[in-house]
MARRO-59876 format. One record per atom (N, C-alpha, C): residue in one letter; z, x, y. Coordinates in steps of 0.05 Angstrom, whole numbers, plus 32768, in hexadecimal, padded with zeros to 4 digits. Atoms other than C-alpha are relative to their C-alpha. Layout:
AZXY
...
! end
This chain:
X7FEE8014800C
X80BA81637FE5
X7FF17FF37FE9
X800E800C801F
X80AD814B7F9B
X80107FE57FF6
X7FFA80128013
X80B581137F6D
X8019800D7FF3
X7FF17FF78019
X80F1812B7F42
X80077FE17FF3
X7FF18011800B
X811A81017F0E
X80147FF08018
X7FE580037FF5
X815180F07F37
X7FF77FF4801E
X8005800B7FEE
X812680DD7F74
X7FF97FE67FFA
X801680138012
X80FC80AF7F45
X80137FEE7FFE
X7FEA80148010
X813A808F7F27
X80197FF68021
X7FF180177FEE
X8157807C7F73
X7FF17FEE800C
X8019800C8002
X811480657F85
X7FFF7FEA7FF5
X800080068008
X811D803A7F4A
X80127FEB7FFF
X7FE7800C7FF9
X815B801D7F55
X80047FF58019
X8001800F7FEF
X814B800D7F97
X7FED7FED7FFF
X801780138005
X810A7FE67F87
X80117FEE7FED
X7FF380118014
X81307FC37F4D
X80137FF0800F
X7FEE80127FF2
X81627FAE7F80
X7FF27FE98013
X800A80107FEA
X812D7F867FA5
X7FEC7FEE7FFA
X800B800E8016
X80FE7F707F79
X80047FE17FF5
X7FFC8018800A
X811F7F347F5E
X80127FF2801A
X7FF480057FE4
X814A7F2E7FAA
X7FF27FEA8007
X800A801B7FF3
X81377EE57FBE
X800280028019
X800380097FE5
X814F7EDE8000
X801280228006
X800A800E7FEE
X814D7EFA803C
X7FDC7FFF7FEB
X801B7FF48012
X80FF7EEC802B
X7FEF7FF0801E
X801880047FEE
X80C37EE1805C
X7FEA7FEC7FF5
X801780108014
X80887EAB8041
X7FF180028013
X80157FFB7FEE
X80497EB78053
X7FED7FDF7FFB
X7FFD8014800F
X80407E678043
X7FF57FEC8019
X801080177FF0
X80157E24805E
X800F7FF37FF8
X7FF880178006
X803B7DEC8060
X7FED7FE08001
X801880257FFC
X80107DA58054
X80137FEE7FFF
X7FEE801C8000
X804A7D7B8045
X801880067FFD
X7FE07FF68001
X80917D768043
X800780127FDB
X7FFD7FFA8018
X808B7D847FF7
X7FFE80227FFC
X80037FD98001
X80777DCD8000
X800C8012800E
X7FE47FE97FF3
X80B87DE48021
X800780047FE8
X7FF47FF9801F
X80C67E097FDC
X800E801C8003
X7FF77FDC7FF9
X80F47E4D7FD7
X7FE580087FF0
X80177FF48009
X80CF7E857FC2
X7FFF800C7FE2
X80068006801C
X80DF7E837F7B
X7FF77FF57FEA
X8009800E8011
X80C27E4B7F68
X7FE47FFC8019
X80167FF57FF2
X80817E5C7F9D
X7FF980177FF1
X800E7FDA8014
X807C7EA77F78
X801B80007FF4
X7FEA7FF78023
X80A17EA97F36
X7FFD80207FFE
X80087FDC8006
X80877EF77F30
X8008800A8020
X80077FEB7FE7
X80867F107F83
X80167FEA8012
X7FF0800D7FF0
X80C77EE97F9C
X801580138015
X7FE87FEE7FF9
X80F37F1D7FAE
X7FF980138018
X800F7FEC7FF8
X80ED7F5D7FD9
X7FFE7FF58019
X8009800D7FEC
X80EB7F348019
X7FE27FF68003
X801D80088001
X809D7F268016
X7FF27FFB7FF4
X800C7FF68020
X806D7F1C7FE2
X7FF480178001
X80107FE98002
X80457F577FF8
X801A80107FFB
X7FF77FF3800C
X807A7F807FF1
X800E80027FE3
X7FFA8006801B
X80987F647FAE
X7FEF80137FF0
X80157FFA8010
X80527F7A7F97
X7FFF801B7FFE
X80057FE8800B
X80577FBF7FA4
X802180057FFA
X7FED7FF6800F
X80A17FC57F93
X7FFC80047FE8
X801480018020
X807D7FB17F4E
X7FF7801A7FFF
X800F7FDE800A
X80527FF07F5A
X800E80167FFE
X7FE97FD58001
X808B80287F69
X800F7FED7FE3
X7FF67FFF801B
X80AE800B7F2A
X7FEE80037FEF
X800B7FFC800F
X807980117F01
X7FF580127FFE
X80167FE08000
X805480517F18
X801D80127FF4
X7FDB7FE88007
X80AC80707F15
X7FFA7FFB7FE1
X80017FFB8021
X80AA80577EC9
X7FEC80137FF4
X800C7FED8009
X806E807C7EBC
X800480178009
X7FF47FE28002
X808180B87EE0
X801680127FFA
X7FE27FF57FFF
X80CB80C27ECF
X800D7FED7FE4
X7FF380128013
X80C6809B7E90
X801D80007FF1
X7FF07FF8800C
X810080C07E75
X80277FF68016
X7FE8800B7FE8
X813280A17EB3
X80027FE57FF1
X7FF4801D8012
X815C80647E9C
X7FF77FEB800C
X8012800C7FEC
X813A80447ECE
X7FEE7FEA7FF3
X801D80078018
X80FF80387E9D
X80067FEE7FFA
X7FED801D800D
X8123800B7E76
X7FFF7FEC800B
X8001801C7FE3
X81347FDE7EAB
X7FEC7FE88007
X80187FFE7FF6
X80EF7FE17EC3
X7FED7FF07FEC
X800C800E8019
X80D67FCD7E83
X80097FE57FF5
X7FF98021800D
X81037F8D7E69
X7FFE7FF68024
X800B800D7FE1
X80F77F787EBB
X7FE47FF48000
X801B7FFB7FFF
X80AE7F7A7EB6
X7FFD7FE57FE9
X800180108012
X80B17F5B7E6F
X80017FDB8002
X7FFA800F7FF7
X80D27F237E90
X7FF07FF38017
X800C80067FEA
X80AE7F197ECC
X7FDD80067FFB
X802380047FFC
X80647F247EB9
X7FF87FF17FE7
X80058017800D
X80617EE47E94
X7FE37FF58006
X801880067FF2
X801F7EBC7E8F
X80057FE7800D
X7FF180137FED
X80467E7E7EA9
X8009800B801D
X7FF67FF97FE6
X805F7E9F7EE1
X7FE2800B800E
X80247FFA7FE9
X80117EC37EF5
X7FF17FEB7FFC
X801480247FF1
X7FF97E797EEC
X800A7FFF801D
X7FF9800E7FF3
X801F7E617F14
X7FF880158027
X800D7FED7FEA
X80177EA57F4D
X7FE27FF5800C
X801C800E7FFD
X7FC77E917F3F
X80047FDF8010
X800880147FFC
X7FD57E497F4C
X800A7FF68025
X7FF480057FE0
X7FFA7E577F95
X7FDE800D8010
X801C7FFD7FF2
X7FB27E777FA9
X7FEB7FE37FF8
X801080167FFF
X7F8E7E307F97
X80037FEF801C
X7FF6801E7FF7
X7FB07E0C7FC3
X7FF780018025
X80107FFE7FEE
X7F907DF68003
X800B8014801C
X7FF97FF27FF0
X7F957E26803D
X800E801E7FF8
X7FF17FE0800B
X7FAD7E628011
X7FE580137FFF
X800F7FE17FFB
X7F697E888013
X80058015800C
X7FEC7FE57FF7
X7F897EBC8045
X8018800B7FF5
X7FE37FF3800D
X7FCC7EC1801E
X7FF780207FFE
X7FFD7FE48006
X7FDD7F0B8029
X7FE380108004
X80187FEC7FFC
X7F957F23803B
X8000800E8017
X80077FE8801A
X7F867F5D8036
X801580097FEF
X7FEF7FEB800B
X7FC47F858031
X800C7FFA7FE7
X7FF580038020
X7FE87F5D7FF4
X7FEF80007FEF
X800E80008012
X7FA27F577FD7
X7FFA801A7FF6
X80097FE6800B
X7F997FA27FD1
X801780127FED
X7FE57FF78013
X7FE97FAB7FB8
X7FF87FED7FE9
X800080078024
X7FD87F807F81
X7FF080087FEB
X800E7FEC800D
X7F9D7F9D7F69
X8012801B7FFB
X7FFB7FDF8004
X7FB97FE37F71
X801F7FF67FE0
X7FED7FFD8017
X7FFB7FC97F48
X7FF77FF77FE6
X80098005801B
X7FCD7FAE7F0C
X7FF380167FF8
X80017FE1800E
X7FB17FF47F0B
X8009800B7FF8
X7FEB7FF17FFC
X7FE7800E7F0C
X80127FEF7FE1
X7FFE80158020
X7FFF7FD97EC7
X7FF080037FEF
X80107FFA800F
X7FC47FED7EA8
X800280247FEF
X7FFB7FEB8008
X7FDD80317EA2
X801D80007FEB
X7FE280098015
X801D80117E72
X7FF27FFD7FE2
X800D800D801F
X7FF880167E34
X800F7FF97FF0
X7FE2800E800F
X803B80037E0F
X7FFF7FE58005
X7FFD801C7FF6
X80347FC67E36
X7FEA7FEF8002
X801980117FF9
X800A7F887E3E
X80017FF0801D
X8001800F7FE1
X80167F807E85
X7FF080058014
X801780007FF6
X7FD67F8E7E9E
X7FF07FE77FF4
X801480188005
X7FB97F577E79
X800F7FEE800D
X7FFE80237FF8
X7FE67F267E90
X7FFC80008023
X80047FFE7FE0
X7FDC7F3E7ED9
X7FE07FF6800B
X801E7FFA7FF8
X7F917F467ED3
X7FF37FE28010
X801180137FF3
X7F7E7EFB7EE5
X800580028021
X7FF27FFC7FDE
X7FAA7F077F2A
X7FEB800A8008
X80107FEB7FE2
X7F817F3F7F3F
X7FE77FFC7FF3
X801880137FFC
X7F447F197F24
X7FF57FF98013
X800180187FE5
X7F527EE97F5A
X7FFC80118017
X80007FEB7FE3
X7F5B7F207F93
X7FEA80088003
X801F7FF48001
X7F277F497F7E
X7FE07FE9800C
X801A80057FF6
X7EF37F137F87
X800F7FEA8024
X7FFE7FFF7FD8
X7F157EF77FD3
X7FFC8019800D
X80067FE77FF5
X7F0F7F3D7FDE
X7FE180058005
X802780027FFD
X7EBF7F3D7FD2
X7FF87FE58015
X800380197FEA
X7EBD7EFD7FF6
X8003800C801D
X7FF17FFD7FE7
X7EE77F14802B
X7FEB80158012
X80147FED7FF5
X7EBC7F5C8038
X7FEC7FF48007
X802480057FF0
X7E767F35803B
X80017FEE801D
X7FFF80157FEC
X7E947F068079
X800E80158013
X7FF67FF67FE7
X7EBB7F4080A0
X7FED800C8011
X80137FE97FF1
X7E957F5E80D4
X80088015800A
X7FF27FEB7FF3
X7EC17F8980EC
X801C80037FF7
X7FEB7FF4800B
X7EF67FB280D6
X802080008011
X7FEA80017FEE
X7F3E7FA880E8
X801B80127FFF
X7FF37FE37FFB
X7F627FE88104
X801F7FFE8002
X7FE47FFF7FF9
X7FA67FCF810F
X800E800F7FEE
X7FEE7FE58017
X7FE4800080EC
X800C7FE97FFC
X7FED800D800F
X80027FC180CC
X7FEE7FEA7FEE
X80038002801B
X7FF57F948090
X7FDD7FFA7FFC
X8016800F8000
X7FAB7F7580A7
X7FE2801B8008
X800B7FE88000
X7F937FC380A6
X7FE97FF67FE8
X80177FFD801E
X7F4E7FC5807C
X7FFE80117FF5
X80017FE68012
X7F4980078070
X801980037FE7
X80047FF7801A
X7F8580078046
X80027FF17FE6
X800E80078012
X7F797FC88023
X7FE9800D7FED
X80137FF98010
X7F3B7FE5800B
X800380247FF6
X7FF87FE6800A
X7F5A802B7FF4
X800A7FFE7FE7
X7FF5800B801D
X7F87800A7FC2
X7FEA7FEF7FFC
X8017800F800F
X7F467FD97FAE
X7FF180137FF8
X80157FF18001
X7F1F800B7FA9
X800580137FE2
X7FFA7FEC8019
X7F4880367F6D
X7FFB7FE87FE6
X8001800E801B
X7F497FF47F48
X7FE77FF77FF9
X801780098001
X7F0A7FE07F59
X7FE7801B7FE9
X801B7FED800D
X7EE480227F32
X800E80057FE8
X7FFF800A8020
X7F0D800D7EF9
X7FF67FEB7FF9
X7FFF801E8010
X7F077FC47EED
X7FE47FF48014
X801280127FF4
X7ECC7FB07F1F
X7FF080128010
X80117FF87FF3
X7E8E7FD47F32
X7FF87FFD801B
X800B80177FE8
X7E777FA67F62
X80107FFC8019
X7FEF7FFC7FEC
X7EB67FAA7F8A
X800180188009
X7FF47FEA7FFA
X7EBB7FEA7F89
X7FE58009800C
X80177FFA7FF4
X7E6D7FF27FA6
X7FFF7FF7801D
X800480127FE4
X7E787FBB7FD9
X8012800D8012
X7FE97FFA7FF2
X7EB97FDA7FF0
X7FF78026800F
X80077FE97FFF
X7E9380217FF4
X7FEB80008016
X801A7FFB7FEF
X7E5680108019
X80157FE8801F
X7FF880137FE0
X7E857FD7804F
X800D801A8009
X7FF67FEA7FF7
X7EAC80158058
X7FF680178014
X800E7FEF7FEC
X7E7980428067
X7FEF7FF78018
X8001800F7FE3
X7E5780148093
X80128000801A
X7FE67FFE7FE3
X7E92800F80BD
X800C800B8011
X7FED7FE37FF0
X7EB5804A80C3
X7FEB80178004
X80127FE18004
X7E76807C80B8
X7FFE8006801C
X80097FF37FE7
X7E61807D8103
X801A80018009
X7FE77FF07FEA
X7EAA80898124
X8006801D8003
X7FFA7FD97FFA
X7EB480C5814A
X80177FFC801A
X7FF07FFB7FEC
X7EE780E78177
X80147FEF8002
X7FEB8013800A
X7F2280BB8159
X80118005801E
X7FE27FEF7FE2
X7F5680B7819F
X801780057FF1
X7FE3800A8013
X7F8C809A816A
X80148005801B
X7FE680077FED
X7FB5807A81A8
X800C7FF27FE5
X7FE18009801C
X7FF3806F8168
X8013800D8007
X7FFF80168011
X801F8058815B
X80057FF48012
X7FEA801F8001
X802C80118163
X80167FFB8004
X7FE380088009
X80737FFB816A
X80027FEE7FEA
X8009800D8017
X80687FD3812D
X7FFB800B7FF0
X80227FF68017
X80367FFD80FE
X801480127FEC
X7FF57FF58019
X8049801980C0
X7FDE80127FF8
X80197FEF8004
X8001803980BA
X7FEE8003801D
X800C7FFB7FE7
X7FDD806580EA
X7FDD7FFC7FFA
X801480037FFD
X7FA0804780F9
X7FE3800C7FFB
X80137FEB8006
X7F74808B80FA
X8006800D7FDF
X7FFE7FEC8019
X7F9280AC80C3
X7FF47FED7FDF
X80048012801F
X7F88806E808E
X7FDF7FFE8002
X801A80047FFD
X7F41806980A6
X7FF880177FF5
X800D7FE5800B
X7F3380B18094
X800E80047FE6
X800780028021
X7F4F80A88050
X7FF37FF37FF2
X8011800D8006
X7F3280768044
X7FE180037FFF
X800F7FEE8002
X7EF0809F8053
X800580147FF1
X7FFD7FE7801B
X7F0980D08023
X7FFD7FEA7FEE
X7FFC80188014
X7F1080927FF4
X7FDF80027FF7
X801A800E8001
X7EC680827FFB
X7FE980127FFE
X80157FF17FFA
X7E9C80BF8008
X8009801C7FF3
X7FFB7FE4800D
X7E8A81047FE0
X801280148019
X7FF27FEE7FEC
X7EB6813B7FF3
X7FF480098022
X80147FEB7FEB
X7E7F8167801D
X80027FE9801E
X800580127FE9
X7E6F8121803E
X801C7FF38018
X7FF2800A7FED
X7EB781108052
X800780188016
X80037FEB7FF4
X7EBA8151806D
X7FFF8004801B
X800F80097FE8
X7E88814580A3
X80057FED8009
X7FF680167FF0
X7EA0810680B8
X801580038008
X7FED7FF87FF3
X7EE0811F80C1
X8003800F8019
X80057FEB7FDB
X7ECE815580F3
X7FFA7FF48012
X800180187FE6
X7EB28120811B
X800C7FE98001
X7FE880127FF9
X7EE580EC8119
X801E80058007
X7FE47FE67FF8
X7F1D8122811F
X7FF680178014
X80067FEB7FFD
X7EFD81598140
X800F80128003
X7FEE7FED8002
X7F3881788157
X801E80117FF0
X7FF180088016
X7F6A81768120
X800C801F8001
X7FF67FE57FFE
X7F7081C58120
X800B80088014
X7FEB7FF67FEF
X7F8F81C68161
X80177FE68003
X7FF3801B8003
X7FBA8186814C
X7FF77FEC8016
X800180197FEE
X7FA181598176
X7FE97FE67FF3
X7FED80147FEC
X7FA0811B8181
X801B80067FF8
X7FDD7FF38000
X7FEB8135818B
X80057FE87FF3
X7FF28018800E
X800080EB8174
X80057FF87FDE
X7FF97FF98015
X7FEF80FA8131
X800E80137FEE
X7FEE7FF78003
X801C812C8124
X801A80018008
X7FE57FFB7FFA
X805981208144
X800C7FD87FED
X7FFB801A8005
X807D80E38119
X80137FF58014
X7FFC801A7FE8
X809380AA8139
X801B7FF97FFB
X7FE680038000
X80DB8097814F
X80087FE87FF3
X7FF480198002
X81058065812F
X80197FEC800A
X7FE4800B7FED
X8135803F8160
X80167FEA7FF2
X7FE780148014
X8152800A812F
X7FF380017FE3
X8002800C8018
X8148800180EF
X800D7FE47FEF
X7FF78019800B
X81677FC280E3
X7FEA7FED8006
X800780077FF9
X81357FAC8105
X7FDE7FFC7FF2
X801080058012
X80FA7F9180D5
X7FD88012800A
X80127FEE7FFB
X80C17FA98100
X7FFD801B8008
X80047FE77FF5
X80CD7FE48127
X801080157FE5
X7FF77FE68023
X80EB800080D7
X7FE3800C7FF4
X801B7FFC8008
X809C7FFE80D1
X800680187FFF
X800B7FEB7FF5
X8098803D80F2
X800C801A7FEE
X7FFE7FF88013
X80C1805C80BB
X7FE9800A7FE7
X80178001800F
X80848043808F
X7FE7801B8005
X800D7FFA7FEB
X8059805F80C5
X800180277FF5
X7FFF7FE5800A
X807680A880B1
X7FFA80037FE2
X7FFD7FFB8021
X8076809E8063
X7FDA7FFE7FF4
X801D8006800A
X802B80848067
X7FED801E800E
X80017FF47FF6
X801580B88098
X7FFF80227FF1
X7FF87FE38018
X802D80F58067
X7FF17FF17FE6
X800680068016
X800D80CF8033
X7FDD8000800C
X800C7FF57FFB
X7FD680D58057
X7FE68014800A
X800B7FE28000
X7FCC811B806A
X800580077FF0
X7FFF7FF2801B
X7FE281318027
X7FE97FFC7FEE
X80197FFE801B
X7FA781118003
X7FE8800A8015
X801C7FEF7FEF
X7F72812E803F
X800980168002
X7FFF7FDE8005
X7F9081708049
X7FE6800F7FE8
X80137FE8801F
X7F6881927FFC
X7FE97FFC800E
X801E7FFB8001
X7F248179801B
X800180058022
X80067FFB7FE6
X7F288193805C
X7FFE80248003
X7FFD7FE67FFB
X7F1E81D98073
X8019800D8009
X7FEC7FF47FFC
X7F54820B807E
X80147FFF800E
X7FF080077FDF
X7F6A820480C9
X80057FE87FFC
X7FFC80277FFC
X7F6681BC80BE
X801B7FFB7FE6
X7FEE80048014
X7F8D81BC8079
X801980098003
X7FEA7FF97FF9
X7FC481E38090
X80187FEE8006
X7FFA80147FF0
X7FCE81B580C7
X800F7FE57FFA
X800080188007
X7FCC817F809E
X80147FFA7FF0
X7FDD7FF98014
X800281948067
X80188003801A
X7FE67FFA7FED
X803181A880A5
X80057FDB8003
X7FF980197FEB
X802D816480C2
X80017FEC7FE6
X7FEF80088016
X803481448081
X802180007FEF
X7FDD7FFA8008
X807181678072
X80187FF68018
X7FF67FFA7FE4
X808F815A80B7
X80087FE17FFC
X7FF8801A7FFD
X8086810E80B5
X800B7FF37FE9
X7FE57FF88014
X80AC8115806F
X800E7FFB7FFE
X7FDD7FF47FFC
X80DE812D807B
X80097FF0801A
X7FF480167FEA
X80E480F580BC
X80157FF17FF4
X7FF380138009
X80EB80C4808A
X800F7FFC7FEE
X7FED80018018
X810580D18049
X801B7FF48005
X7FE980078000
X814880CE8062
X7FFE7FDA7FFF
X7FFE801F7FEB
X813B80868077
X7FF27FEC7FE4
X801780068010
X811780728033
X80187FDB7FF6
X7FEC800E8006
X815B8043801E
X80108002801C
X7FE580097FE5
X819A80268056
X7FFF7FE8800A
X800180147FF5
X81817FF08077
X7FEB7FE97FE8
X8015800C8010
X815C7FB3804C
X7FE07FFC800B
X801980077FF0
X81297FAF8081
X7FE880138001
X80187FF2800E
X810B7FE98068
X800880007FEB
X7FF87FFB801B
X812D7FF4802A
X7FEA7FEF7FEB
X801580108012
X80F87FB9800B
X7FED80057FFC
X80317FFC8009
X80B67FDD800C
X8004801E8007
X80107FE27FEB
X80C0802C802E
X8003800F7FE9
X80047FED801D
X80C780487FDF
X7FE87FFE7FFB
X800E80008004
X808D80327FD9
X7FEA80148009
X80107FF17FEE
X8065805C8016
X800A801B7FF3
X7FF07FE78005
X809580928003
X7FF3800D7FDD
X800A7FEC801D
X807E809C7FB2
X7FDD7FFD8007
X80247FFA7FFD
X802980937FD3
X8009801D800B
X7FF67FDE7FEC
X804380D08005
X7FFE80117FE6
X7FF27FEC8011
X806580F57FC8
X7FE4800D7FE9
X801A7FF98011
X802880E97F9D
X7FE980087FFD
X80107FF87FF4
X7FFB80FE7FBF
X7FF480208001
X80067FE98000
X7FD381427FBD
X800580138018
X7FF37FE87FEC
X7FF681817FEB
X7FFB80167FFD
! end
């Protein structure tokens, strides 16, 4: 299953539909006084919509990665006087000035801190545009709670939903070995610390909840961080058995009983991240194992696609999982 025009450009049209979508909306928000019951448009002028701000943020990213890959879809356009509009430096004050404010140091950590990085990478590739500069102070700010944040965790947190580290630091990590050394060293060596000694993964997954499988993001995220040869070997012993599919739980995707239903639509996610993946570990794996790995990529696919748009409860963020899946090496 590929990127075409025509997937790109509904992709597009469904992110655009949600994007600027105020309500329903979720706030991830401290209240100190009566004064800071505010909607979420005048809380995030830029990341109101979309139900969440984390997801706002990567609706931002599938519109912006679709313009660059399908620039020739009318889409573009859109995409472009939207953007124009919305990546004001009044409005990323004001984003910046909701992280001042007392009790917002956690706002969105990790997971929105690593979609925003990844979507200013991802702006930086608009050379037409200057909306990487007006982003850049944002993921300024992230970037260094993110260094903060790594030297105080001690331990890594496995859950398949948003407070996952591994894949915070997957998307930090691409922006980090553009725009910041230092992050991208700290984020390389907490990593390997962490994950290097695990072996014999059980991966009891999924969650009824999880939109990411716990083992699988961890071992990209080890591809993320370590030479080929080396992820190699860590794989065989954190997977060992992979060539006779097992842990069975990683290949069979996971049911979805409602989808109206905001969490258990995760599990949708759950398939789209899952194929995204095994598509970028499959090339460095050996044969038996690579096979494997494309099958069961394609499998959990083709679960979700259908399911990518229908309900809003996924409809606000699963284009997103769906163009990492797509983009991904097979």
């Amino acid at each position: 299953m590929k990127l075409d025009a025509d997937l790109a450009a509904r992709f597009a049209r469904t992110a655009l539909g949600h994007v600027t979508r105020e309500y329903p909306y979720k706030l991830d928000h401290v209240l100190l006084g009566d004064e800071d019951a505010l909607p979420p448009r005048m809380l995030h002028p830029i990341f109101y919509g979309s139900f969440d701000w984390h997801s706002c943020v990567h609706g931002w990213w599938t519109l912006l990665t679709l313009r660059r890959l399908s620039p020739e879809n009318a889409e573009a356009d859109a995409i472009a006087k939207l953007a124009e509009a919305s990546f004001k430096p009044d409005k990323v004050g004001a984003e910046l000035a909701y992280l001042d404010r007392p009790l917002s140091a956690g706002f969105e950590r990790p997971y929105g801190w690593g979609w925003l990085l990844y979507l200013h990478l991802e702006a930086s590739r608009h050379e037409d545009r200057d909306w990487a500069a007006e982003l850049e102070p944002l993921a300024r700010a992230f970037a260094e709670r993110l260094k903060t944040y790594l030297a105080k965790l001690t331990y890594p947190i496995r859950v398949g939903t948003h407070f996952n580290t591994a894949l915070a630091l997957i998307l930090a990590l691409e922006w980090a070995e553009r725009f910041d050394d230092m992050l991208a060293d700290a984020i390389c060596e907490w990593a390997i610390d962490r994950f290097g000694g695990d072996r014999d993964c059980q991966a009891w997954e999924p969650g009824g909840d999880e939109f990411l499988s716990p083992a699988l993001i961890e071992a990209l995220c080890m591809a993320r961080v370590l030479p080929t040869a080396e992820f190699a070997t860590w794989f065989t012993t954190f997977l060992p058995r992979i060539a006779e599919c097992e842990p069975r739980t990683l290949f069979v995707p996971a049911t979805v009983s409602d989808r109206s239903d905001g969490k258990i639509a995760h599990l949708d996610g759950l398939n789209l991240s899952r194929a995204w993946c095994w598509r970028s570990i499959a090339p460095l794996l050996v044969e038996a194992e690579r096979e494997v790995a494309e099958a069961a990529a394609a499998e959990h696919l083709a679960a979700a696609m259908p399911h990518v748009a229908g309900d809003y409860m996924g409809e606000h963020w699963l284009a997103s999982f769906a163009l990492l899946a797509m983009m991904a090496s097979a």
